[in-house]
C-alpha positions in Angstrom: 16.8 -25.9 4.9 13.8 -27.0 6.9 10.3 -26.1 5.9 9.5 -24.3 8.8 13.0 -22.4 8.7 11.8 -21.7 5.4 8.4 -19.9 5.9 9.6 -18.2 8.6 12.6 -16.3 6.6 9.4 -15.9 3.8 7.7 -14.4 6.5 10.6 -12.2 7.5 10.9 -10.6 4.1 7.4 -9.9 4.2 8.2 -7.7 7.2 10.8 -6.1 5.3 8.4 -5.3 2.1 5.5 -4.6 4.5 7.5 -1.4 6.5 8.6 -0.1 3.2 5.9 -0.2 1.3 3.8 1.4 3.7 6.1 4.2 4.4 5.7 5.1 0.7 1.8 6.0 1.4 2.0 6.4 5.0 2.8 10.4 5.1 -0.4 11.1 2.4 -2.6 11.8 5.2 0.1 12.9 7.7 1.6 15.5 5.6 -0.3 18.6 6.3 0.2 18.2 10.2 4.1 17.7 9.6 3.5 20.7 7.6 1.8 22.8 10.3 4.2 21.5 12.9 7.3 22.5 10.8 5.6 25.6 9.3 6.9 24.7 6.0 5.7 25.4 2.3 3.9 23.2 0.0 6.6 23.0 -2.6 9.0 21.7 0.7 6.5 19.0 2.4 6.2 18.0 -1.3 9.7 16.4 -1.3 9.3 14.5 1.8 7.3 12.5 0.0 8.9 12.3 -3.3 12.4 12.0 -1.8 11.4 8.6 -1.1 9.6 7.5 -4.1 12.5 8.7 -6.1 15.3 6.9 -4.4 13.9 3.6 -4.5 13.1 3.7 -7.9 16.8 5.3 -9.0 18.8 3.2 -6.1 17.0 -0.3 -6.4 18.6 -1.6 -9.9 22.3 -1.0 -8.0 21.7 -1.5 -4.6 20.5 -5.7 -6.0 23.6 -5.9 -8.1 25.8 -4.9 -5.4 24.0 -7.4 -2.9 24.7 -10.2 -5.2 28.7 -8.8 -5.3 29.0 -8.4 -1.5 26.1 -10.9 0.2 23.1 -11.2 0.0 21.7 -11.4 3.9 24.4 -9.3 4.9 23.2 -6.5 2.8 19.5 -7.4 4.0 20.8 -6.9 7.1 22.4 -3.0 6.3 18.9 -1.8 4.9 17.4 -3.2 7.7 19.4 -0.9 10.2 19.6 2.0 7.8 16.1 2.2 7.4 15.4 1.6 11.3 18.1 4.7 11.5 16.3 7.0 9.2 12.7 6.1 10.5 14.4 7.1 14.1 16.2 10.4 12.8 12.6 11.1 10.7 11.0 11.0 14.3 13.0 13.2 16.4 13.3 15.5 13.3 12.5 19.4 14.1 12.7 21.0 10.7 12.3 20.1 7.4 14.9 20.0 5.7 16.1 17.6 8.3 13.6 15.2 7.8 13.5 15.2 3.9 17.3 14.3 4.5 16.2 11.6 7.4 13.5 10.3 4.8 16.6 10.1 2.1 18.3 7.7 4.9 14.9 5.5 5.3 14.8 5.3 1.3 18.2 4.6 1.3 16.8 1.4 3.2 14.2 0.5 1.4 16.1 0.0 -1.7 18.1 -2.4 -0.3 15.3 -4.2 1.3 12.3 -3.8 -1.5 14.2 -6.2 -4.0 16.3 -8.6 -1.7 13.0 -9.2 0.1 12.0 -11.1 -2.8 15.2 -12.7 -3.9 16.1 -13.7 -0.6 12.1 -15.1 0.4 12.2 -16.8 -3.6 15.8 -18.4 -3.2 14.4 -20.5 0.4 12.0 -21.9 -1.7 12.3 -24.5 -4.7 11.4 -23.8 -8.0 8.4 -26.2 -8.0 7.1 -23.7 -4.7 7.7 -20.3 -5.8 4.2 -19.8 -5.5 3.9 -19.9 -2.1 6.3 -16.4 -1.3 5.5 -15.3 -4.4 1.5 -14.9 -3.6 2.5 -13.5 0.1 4.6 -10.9 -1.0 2.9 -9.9 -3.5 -0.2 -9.7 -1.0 2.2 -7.7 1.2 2.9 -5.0 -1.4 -0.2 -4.2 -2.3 -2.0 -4.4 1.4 1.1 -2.5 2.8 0.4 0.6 0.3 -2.9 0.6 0.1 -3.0 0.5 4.2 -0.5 3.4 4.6 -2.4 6.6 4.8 -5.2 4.7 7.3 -2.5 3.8 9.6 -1.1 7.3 9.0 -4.3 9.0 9.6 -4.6 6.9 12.8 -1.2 7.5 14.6 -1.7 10.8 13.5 -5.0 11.6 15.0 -4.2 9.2 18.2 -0.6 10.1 18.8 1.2 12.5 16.8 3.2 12.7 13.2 6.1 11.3 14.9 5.3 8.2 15.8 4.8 7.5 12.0 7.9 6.8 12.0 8.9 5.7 15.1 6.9 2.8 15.4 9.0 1.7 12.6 12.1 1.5 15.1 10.8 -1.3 17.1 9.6 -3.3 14.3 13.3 -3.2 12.6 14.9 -4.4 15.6 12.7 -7.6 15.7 14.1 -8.2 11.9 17.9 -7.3 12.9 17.4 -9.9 15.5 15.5 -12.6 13.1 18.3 -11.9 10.9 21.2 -12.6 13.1 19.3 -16.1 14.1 18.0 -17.6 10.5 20.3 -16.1 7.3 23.4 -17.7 7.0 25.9 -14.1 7.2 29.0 -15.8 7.0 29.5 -17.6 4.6 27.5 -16.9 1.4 27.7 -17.2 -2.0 28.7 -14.0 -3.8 29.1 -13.0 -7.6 32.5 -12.5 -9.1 32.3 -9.6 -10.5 33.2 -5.9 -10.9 31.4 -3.0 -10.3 29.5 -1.6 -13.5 30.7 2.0 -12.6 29.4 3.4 -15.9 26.1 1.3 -16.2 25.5 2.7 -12.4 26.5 6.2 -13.2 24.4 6.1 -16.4 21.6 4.1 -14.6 21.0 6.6 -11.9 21.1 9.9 -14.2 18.7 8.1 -16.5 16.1 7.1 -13.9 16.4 10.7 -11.4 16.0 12.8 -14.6 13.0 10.8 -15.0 11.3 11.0 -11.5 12.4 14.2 -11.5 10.3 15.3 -14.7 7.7 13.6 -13.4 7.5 14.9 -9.9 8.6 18.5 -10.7 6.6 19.0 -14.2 3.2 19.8 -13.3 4.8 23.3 -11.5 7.7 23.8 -14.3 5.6 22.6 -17.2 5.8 20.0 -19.4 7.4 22.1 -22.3 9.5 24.2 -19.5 13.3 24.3 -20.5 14.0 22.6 -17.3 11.6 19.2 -18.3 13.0 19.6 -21.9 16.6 18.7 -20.1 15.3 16.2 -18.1 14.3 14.3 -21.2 17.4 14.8 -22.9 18.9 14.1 -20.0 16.9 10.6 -19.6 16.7 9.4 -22.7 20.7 10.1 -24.0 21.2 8.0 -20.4 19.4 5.4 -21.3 20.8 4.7 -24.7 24.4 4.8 -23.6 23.2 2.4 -21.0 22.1 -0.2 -23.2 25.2 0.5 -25.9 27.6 0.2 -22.3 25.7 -2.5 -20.9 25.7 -4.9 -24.2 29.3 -4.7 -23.8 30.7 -4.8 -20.1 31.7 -8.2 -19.0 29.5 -7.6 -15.6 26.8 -5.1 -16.8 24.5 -3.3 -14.0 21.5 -5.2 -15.8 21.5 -8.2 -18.1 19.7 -7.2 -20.7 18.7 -10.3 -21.8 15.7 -10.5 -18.6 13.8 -7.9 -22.0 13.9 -11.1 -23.8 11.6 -13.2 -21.7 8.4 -12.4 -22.5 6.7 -13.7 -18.9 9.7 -10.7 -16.9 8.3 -8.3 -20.0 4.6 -8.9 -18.9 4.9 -8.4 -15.7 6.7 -4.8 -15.6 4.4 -3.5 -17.7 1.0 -4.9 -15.8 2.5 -3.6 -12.3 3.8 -0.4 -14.0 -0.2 0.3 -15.0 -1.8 -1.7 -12.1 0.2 1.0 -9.6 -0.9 4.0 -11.3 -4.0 3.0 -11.2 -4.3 2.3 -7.4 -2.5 5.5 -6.5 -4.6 7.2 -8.9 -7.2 6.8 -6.2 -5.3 6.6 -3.2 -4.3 10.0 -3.2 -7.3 11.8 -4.8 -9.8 10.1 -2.7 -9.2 11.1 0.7 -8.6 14.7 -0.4 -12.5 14.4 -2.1 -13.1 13.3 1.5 -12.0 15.8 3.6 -12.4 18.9 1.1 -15.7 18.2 0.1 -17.3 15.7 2.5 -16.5 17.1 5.3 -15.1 14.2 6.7 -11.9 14.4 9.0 -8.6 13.0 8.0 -9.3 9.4 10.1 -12.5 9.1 8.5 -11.7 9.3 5.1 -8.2 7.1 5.7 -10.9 4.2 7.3 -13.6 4.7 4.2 -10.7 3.8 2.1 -9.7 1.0 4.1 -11.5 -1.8 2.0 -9.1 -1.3 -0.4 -6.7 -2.7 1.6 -8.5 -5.8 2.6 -10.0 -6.7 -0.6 -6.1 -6.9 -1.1 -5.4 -9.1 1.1 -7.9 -11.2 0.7 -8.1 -11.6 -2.9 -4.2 -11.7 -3.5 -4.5 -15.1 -1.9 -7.1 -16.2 -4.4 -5.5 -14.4 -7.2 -2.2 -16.3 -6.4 -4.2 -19.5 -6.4 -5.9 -18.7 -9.8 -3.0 -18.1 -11.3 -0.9 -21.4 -10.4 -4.1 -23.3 -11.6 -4.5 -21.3 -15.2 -1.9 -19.1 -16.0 -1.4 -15.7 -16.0 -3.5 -14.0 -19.1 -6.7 -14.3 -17.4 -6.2 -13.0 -13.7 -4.3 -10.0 -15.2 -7.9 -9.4 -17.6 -10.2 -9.4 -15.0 -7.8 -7.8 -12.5 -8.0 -4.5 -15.1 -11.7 -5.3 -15.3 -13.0 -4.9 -11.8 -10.1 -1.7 -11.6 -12.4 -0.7 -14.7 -15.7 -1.2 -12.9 -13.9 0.9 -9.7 -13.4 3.7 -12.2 -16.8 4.0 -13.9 -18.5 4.0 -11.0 -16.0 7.1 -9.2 -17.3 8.8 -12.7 -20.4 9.2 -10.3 -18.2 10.4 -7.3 -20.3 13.7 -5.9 -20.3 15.6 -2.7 -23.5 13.7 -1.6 -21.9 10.1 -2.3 -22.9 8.0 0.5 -20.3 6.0 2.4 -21.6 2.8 0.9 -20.7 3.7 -2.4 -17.4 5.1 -1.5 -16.6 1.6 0.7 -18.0 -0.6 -2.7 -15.6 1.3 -4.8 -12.8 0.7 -3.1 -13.8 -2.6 -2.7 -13.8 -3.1 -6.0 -10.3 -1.3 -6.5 -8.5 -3.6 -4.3 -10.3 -7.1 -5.9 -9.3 -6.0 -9.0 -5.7 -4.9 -7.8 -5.0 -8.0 -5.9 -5.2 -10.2 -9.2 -2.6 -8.0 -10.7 -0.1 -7.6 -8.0 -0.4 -11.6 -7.3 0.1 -12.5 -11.0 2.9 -9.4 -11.9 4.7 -10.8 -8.4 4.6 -14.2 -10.0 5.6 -13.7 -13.5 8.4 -11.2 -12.1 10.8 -14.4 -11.4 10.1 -16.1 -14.7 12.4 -19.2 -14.1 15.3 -17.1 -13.1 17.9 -17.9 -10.8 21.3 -16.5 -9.4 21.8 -13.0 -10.3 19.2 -13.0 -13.2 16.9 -13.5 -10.1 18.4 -10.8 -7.9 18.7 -8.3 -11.5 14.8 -9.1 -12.3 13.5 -7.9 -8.9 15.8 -4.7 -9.2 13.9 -3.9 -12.7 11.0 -5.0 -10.8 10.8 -3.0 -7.5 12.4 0.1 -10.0 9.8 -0.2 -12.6 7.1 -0.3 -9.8 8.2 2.8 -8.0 8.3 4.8 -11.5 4.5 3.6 -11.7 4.1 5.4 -8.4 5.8 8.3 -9.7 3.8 8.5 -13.0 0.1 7.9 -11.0 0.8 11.3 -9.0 2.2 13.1 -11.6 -0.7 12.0 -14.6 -3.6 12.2 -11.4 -2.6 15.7 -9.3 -1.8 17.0 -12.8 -4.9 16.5 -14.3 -6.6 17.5 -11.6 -5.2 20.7 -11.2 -6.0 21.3 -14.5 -9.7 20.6 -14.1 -10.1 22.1 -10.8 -8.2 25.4 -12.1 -11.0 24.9 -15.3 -14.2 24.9 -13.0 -12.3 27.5 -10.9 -12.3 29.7 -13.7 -16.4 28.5 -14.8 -17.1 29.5 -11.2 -15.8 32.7 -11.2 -17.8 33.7 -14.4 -20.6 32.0 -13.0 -19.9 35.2 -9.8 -19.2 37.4 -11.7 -22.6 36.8 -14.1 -24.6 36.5 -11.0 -23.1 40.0 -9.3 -24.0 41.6 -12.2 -27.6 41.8 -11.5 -27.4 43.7 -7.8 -27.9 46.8 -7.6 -24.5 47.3 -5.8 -21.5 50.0 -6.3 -18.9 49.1 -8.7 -16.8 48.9 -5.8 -19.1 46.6 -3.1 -19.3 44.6 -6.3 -15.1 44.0 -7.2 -14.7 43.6 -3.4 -17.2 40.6 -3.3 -15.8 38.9 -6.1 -12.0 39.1 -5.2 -13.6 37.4 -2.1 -15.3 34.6 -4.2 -11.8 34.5 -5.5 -9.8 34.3 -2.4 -11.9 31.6 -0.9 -12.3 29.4 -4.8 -8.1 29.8 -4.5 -8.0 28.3 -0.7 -8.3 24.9 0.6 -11.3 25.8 3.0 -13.3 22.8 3.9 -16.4 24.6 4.0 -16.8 27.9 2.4 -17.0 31.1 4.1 -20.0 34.1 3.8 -18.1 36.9 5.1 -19.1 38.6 1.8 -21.8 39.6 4.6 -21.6 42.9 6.5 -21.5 43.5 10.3 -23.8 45.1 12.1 -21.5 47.6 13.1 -20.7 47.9 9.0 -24.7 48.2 8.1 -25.0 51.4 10.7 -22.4 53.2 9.5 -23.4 52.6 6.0 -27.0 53.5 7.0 -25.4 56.4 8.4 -23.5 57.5 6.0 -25.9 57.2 3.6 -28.9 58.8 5.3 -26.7 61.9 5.8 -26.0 62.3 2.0 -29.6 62.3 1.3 -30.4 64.7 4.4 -27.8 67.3 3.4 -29.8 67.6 -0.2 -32.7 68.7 2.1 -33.3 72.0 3.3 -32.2 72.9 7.4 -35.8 72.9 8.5 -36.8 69.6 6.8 -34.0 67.0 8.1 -34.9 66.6 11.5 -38.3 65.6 10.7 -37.0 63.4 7.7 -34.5 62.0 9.7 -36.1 58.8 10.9 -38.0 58.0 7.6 -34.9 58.4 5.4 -33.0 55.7 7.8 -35.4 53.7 8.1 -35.7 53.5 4.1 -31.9 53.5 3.7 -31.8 50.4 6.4 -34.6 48.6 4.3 -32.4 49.4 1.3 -29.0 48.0 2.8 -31.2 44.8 3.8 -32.3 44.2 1.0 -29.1 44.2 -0.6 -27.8 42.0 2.3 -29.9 39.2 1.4 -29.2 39.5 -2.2 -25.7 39.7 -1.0 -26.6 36.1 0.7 -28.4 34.3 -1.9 -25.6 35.7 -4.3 -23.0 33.6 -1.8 -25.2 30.6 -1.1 -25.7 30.0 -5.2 -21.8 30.6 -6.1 -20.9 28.2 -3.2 -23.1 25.9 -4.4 -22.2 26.1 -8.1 -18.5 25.8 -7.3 -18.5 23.1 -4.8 -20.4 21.3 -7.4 -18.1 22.2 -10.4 -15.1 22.1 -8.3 -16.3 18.5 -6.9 -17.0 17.2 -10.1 -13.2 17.9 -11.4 -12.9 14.7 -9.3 -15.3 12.4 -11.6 -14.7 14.0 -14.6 -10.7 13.0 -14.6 -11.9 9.4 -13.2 -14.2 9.5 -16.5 -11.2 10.4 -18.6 -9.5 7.6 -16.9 -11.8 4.9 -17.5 -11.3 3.7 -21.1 -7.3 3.2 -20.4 -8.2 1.1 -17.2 -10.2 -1.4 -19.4 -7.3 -1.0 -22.0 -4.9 -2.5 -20.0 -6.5 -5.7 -20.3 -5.0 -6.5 -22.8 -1.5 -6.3 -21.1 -2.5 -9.9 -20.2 -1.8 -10.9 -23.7 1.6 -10.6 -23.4 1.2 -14.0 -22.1 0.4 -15.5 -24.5 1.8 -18.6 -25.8 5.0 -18.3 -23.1 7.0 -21.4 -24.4 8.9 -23.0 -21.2 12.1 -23.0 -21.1 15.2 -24.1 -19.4 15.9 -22.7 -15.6 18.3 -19.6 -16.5 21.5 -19.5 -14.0 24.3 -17.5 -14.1 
């Protein structure tokens, strides 16, 4: 094949990784207008997001063994027009359940096209160049994700949640079309072999009870007789997988890609290098909205650097890596994440945008060296279908580090933010006590504390504070209780004293009423805020422990190309 035949079907597959991945980070931002537009609940927007996530991570593992049984290119070409279908029917969708089952057909796509990307841009190459596709997909991956919820935030704000996903449409055309004119779909090779019905069946059980814990166990709880199944579930899968798959003649996965320690390495450092970036991701431009004040575009553009350190540094990274191996890059990759971290343990409502951009900056350095080196050490020496098996594992094992980010990071936040919640409301409840108000005024005011702690308000409300039509009735009201203790002949001359007093009094009580609001609004923004750093700050030592992931490296003998 020609060299510049050859960078250009690289550069194809990029395309295919790039739409994607960004689709898997793309609706972060645009989810609570979809929401609004729909008029659907939390728990339902939820799995329009996670319908995704979850298919590509229990689909990709099949969906690459049965490319290698049916064509390669020609199943490229399938989840290129499935997913251009499902990002057209996710457009023109009018309710939500329709577009969670749109959002099934676009993942549907992306399972196909996350791991034949890479097999497909790897198998152009040879061996001695793998470096090359290698370092721009793995670029790809990481800039594509990390670049979702800014391009989602802008289409959003500029045009509207639709075009999210139509602007997919176009851009799978052009790769239908590039398809057609550079892969060979007629006559390629294709593996012997059966279908592995019950390493699929056991495969995809094993992997949705997983995601499925891990989306769904922060609301049923993590002891809940429904997660207790799911692990039962998951783990009795995956045991008969590996007793079925030792002994099938044409197992789902060769088990034998465990055995190479360089495949090993690089599951694991993408597995922990994704959960770290999603771990900000989606935390940081909720921090920035809620309790910035920013709007949803300029929080997606402050976390922009991420991406662009990405894309920058992944080209570096790849470099680095070809020069010296793969046990440093993936050190200091965890290192600079590490650095990110510490420095959100300072993340506070009056964090200026410089900070925020150096942290992210930081983040995406420190991301780049790990996607370029896991991307890299994915292929091993691997050929044929232990190529095409590797990238299933891969893309799977990535997606589950997706799951596993939201479900350890919006879990542990809740927890905190439900902690402080509580803190604020004895804070209230401390600070009510010393008005001189009625029992009643005073549980009135605090279930108001409470109902605006328990909303997603931007900025907090004072409508603890009374109207003016409110103050003369109660000045009313009040001054007539005290008159009618007075005798007949004494009230009319009382009359304006005892108002005025009784006014003075309800004042006075409004501004206590007022500094009462601005202090608890103050204490709980900063508690609430600071739910934020504190989980970053839990967060930190593991970052820096992943480090030495890059060990696993370590003394990787070389060893014969492995073809099947």
């Amino acid at each position: 094949m020609q060299k510049k035949n050859q960078m250009t079907i690289v550069m194809l597959m990029c395309l295919g990784i790039f739409i994607c991945m960004i689709d898997s980070t793309i609706m972060n931002i645009t989810l609570p207008a979809i929401q609004e537009d729909l008029h659907t609940t939390l728990e339902t927007s939820s799995w329009m997001l996670n319908v995704y996530t979850m298919t590509i991570a229990v689909l990709a593992i099949p969906m690459a063994r049965f490319a290698d049984m049916f064509g390669r290119h020609k199943f490229y070409l399938v989840g290129l027009i499935v997913f251009g279908l499902g990002s057209l029917l996710c457009g023109l969708s009018t309710s939500a359940n329709f577009l969670i089952l749109a959002r099934f057909i676009q993942s549907l796509g992306a399972a196909i096209l996350i791991p034949l990307s890479m097999v497909i841009a790897i198998g152009v190459m040879p061996m001695e160049k793998r470096a090359v596709p290698l370092t721009l997909l793995g670029a790809t991956q990481g800039l594509s994700t990390a670049l979702g919820p800014t391009v989602g935030g802008i289409i959003t704000e500029k045009l509207n949640w639709h075009w999210v996903f139509y602007v997919n449409v176009p851009i799978c055309i052009i790769g239908i079309v590039a398809c057609v004119c550079l892969l060979s779909l007629k006559q390629e090779r294709r593996a012997e072999a059966k279908v592995d019905w019950g390493g699929l069946i056991l495969s995809t059980s094993a992997l949705f009870a997983l995601t499925l814990v891990l989306i769904k166990g922060n609301n049923w709880g993590w002891n809940s007789e429904k997660a207790l199944t799911c692990y039962l579930i998951s783990i009795v899968s995956l045991i008969l997988f590996i007793v079925i798959e030792k002994k099938v003649q044409d197992p789902m996965v060769n088990l034998s890609l465990f055995k190479d320690r360089q495949f090993l390495g690089s599951v694991l450092i993408v597995s922990a290098g994704f959960v770290f970036l999603i771990g900000v991701m989606v935390l940081l431009p909720q921090f920035l909205t809620r309790f910035q004040g920013k709007t949803e575009l300029e929080a997606a553009l402050l976390v922009t650097p991420v991406s662009t350190a990405i894309f920058i540094f992944s080209q570096i990274a790849g470099l680095l890596v070809k020069k010296i191996g793969f046990i440093f890059p993936v050190i200091l990759g965890f290192i600079i994440m590490g650095l990110a971290y510490y420095l959100l343990e300072g993340l506070s409502i009056n964090s200026t945008s410089t900070e925020i951009i150096t942290l992210c900056v930081l983040l995406g350095t420190g991301f780049s060296f790990i996607i370029a080196t896991a991307t890299i050490a994915s292929t091993s020496t691997f050929e044929g279908e232990l190529l095409t098996a590797s990238q299933g594992v891969f893309s799977m094992l990535r997606q589950v580090g997706v799951v596993l980010a939201v479900a350890i990071f919006v879990g542990g936040l809740t927890n905190k933010i439900d902690h402080n919640q509580e803190k604020t409301i004895q804070y209230a409840t401390n600070q009510l006590a010393q008005l001189n108000l009625k029992e009643s005024e005073r549980a009135r005011i605090l279930q108001h504390t409470k109902d605006i702690l328990h909303s997603n308000e931007k900025q907090p409300k004072e409508s603890e504070q009374l109207s003016k039509k409110q103050i003369d009735a109660i000045v009313k009201e009040n001054s007539q209780n005290i008159l009618s203790k007075m005798p007949a002949r004494q009230r009319e001359v009382a009359e304006p004293l005892v108002s005025k007093q009784v006014y003075n009094e309800v004042m006075k009580q409004q501004s206590e009423i007022k500094d009462y609001s601005k202090k608890v609004n103050d204490y709980g923004a900063d508690k609430i805020s600071s739910s934020f750093s504190s989980l970053y700050k839990t967060a930190v030592p593991f970052v820096f422990i992943c480090a030495l992931l890059g060990l696993t490296f370590r003394r990787t003998k070389k060893k014969e190309v492995a073809t099947v």
